[in-house]
N, C-alpha and C positions, 0 to 999 in steps of 0.2 A: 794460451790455447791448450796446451799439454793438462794442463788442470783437468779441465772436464773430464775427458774420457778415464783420466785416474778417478773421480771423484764417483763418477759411474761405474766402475768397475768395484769400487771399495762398496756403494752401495748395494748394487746386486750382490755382494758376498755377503753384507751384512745379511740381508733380508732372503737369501737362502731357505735359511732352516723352517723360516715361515713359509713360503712362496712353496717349498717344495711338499710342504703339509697340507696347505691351502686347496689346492688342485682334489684332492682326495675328499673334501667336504662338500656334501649336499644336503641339498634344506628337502626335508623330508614330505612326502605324500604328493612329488610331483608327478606327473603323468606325461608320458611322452605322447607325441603328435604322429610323428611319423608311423605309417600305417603299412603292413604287408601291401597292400597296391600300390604304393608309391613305392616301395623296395622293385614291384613288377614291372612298372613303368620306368626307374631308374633303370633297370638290368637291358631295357631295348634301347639308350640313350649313349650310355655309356662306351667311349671309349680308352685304349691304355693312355696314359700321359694328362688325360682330363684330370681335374681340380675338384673336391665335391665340399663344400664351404657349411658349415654347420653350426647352430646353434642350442645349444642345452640348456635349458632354465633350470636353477635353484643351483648350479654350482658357483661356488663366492669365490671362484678363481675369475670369472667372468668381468666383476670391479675391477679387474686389473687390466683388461684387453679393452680400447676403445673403439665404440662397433658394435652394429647389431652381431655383427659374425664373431665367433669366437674359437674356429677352429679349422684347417684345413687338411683332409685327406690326398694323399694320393692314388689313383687308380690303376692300378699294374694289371686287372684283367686276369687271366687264369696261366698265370706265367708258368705254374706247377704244372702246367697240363694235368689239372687233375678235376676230369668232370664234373660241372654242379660248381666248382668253387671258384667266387670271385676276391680277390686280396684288394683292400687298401692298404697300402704303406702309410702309417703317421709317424711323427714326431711328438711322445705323450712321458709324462712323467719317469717313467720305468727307460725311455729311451727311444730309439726307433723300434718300431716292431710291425708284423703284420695284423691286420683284421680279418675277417671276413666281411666280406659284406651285409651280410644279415646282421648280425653283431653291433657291425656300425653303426649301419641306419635307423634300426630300431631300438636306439638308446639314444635319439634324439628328436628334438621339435624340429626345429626346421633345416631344410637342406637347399644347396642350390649347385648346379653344377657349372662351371665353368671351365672354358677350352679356349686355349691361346691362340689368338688369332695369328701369332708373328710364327708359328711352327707349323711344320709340315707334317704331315700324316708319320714319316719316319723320324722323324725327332720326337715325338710325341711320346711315340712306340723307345726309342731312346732313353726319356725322362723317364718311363716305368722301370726301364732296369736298371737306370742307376739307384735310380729310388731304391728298389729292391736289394740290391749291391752293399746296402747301405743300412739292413736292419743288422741292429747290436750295436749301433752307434750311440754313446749316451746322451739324455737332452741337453741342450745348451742350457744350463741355466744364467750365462753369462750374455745372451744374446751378442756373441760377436762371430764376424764371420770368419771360415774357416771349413775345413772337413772333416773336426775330430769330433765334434757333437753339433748337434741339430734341433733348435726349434721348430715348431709345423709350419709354419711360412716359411722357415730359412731351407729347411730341408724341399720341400714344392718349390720356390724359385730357382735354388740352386740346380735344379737338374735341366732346370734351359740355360741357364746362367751358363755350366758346365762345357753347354755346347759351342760357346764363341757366342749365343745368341744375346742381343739387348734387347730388353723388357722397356715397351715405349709408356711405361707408367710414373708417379712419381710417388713414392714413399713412406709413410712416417718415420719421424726420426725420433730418440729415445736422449734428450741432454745431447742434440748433436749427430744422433750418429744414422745411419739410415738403418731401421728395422721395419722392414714391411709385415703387417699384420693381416687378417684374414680380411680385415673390411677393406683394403686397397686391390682387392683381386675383386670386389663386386663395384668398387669406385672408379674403377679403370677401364672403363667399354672400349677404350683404343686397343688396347690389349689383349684386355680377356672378353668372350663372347658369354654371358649367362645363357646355358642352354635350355635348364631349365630349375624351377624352381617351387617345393613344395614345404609344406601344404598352400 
């Protein structure tokens, strides 16, 4: 049984140098969907600790995630206290880092948000700062878990995880191992609530 996860581990290192070039290509003359009024209607939705699930067409990183969804932010709200500005925390090539929300949303097709049903308003509020706590982390490229780097699902679960809290979801797994992907946070209605979802 020790095989596998070596044999997974020797893979992902192989396929590295591609996988982390890969992310960076897009199939050119796409057009994004998401529109300034769903950014407006997002911004009355939203709360810290929610999930905003996202999809972007023409990127060929996407063959690799199984799932309409292919990406998960997290939503920390205006933790800078700095008016006008909302931050999602992700987990994206370069590492952890902040976005804005404008930024975000309108460099994608479709969004969905999602809020844990098993968390409490101050847990929620909780998962935003660790999230936060946690840019300049670099990406896991090895999908294992841990706190020294973070894929976009691993980095979003772990900060309920973090809390003692269980996630009543079940998984996908990668040769074995559990990696939860952006499509098991819209596959999971025990769990996560979709609050809403555009276009």
């Amino acid at each position: 049984m020790a095989v596998l996860p070596k044999l997974r581990r020797w893979i992902l290192k192989v396929a590295y140098p591609i996988s982390s070039r890969i992310g960076k290509v897009h199939m050119p003359f796409s057009r994004k969907k998401i529109r300034s009024e769903h950014y407006r209607l997002m911004t009355q939705l939203l709360e810290p600790g929610m999930g905003i699930l996202t999809t972007t067409h023409g990127e060929f990183a996407n063959a690799f995630i199984p799932g309409e969804w292919s990406h998960i932010g997290g939503y920390c709200g205006c933790l800078l206290d700095v008016p006008g500005l909302r931050w999602i925390v992700e987990a994206i090539g370069k590492g952890v880092v902040e976005t804005d929300l404008i930024d975000f949303a309108l460099t994608k097709d479709s969004i969905a948000i999602v809020k844990p049903k098993f968390a409490t308003k101050e847990q929620m509020e909780f998962s935003a700062k660790w999230m936060h706590s946690q840019i300049g982390k670099p990406y896991d490229m090895q999908f294992a878990s841990g706190h020294k780097a973070f894929y976009c699902s691993e980095l979003y679960t772990e900060s309920y995880v973090v809390q003692g809290l269980e996630i009543p979801w079940k998984v996908s797994k990668t040769m074995g191992v559990d990696n939860p992907v952006p499509q098991d946070f819209f596959d999971s209605p025990d769990a996560w609530e979709i609050v809403a979802q555009y276009p």
